[in-house]
C-alpha positions as CSV (number, residue, x, y, z in Angstrom):
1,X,18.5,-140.5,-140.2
2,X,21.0,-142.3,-142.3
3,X,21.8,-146.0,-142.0
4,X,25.8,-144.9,-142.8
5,X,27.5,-142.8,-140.3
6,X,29.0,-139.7,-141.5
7,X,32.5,-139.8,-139.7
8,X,34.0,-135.8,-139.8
9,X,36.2,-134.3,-136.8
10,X,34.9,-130.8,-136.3
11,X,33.6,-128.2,-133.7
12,X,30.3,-128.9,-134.0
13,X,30.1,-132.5,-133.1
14,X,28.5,-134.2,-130.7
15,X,31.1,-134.5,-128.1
16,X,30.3,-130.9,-127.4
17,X,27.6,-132.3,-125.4
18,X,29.3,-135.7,-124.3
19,X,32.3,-133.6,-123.3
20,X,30.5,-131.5,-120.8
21,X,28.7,-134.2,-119.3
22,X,31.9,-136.2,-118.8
23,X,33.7,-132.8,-117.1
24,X,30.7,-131.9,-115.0
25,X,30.7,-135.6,-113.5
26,X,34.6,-134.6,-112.9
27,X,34.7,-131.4,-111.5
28,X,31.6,-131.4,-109.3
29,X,31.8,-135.0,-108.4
30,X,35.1,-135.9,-108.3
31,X,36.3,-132.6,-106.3
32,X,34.6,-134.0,-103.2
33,X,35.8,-137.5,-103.8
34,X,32.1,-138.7,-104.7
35,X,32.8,-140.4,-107.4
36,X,35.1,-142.7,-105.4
37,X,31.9,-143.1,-102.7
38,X,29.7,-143.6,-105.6
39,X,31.3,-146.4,-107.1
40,X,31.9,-148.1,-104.2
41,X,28.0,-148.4,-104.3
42,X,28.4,-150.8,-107.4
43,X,27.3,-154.1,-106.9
44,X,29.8,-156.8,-105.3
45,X,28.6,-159.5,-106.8
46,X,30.7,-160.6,-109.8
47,X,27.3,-160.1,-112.4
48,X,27.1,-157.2,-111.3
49,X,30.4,-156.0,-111.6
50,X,30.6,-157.2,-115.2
51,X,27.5,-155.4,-116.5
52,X,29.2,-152.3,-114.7
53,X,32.4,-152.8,-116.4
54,X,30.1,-152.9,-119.7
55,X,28.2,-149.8,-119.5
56,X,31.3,-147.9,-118.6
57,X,32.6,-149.3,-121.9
58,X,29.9,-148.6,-123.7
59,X,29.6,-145.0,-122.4
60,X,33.4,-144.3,-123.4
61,X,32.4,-145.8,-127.0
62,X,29.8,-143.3,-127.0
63,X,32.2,-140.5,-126.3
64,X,34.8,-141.9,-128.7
65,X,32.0,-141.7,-131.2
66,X,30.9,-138.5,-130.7
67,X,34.3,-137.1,-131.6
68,X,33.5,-138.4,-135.0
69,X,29.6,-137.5,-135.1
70,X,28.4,-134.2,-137.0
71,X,25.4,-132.5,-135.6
72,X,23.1,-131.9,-138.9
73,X,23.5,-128.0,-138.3
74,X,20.5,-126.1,-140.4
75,X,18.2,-129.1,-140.5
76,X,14.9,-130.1,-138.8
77,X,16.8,-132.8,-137.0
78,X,19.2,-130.2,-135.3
79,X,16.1,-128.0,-134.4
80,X,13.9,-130.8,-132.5
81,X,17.2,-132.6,-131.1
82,X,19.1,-128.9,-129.8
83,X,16.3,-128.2,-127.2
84,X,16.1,-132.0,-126.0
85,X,20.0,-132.2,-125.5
86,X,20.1,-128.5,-124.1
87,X,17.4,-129.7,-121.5
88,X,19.3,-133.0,-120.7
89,X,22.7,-131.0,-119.7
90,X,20.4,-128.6,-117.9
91,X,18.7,-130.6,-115.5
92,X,21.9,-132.9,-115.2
93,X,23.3,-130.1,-114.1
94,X,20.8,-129.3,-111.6
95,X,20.9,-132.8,-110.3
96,X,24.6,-133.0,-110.1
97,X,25.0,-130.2,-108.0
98,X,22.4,-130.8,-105.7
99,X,23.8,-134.6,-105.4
100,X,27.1,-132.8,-104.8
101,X,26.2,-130.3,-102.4
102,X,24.3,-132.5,-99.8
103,X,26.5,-133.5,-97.0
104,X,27.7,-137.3,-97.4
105,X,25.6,-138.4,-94.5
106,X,22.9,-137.2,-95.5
107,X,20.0,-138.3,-98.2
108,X,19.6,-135.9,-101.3
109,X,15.8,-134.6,-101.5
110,X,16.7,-131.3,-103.2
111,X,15.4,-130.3,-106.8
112,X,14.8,-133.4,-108.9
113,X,15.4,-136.1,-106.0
114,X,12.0,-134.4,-104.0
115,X,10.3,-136.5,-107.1
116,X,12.6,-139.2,-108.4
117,X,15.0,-141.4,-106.3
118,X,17.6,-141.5,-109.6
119,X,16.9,-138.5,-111.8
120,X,20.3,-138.6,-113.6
121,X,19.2,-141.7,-115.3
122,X,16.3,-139.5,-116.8
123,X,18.6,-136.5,-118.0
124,X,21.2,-138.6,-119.3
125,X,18.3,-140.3,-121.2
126,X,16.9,-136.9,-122.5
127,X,20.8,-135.8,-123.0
128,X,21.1,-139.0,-125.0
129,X,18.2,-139.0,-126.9
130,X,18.3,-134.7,-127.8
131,X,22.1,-135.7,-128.9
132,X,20.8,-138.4,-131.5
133,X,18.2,-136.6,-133.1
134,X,20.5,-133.8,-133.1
135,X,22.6,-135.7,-135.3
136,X,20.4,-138.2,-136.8
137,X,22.7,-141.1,-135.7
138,X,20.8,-144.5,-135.5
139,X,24.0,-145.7,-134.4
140,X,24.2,-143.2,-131.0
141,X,20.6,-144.2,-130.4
142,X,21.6,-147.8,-130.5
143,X,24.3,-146.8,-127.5
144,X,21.4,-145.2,-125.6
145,X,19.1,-148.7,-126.0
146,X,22.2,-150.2,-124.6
């Protein structure tokens, strides 16, 4: 991993991962109007709207980023972080569409919920994480500690 960030527009950048994350919270989530139910879930208290408003920003500096960050294609970074990242989007996916396919009124306990109350933290962690290594940003990793 390199202290300097290599900033290149290309196809094979992270936002190939970051960009499907972003669509699947869209399509699944938002067809059925969850996102809108979700978010009114936020805390009301003004704290906790603030450190909402700041992870939102720092998610959308992440994706901004990733335009700009070049997976190390050919390297032993790309070969350990591929497989992490690939796993992440997987399982998110799972999740997502068994969050969006359980009735409103009902609690999710399908797939990953039967053993985790919020497993979408843990794939976006593994999504993060599989993306950095990928390509061996310290600076993406540093939006994940976030």
């Amino acid at each position: 991993m390199s202290l300097t960030p290599a900033f290149e527009i290309g196809l094979w950048n992270a936002w190939i991962f970051m960009l499907y994350h972003q669509l699947l919270c869209i399509v699944l989530l938002g067809s059925k109007g969850l996102l809108i139910k979700s978010s009114a879930a936020t805390p009301h208290k003004n704290t906790g709207k603030k450190i909402v408003t700041f992870l939102a920003l720092i998610y959308y500096l992440a994706l901004i980023y990733s335009v700009f960050l070049p997976l190390k294609l050919g390297t032993m970074w790309f070969y350990i972080g591929l497989p992490i990242g690939l796993l992440g989007l997987i399982t998110y996916t799972v999740v997502t569409v068994n969050f969006a396919t359980t009735p409103p009124d009902e609690p999710v306990t399908k797939g990953l919920y039967r053993y985790s109350r919020n497993p979408q933290y843990l794939t976006d962690f593994l999504m993060f994480i599989g993306v950095s290594i990928a390509s061996a940003s310290w600076i993406f990793l540093f939006f994940l500690c976030i």
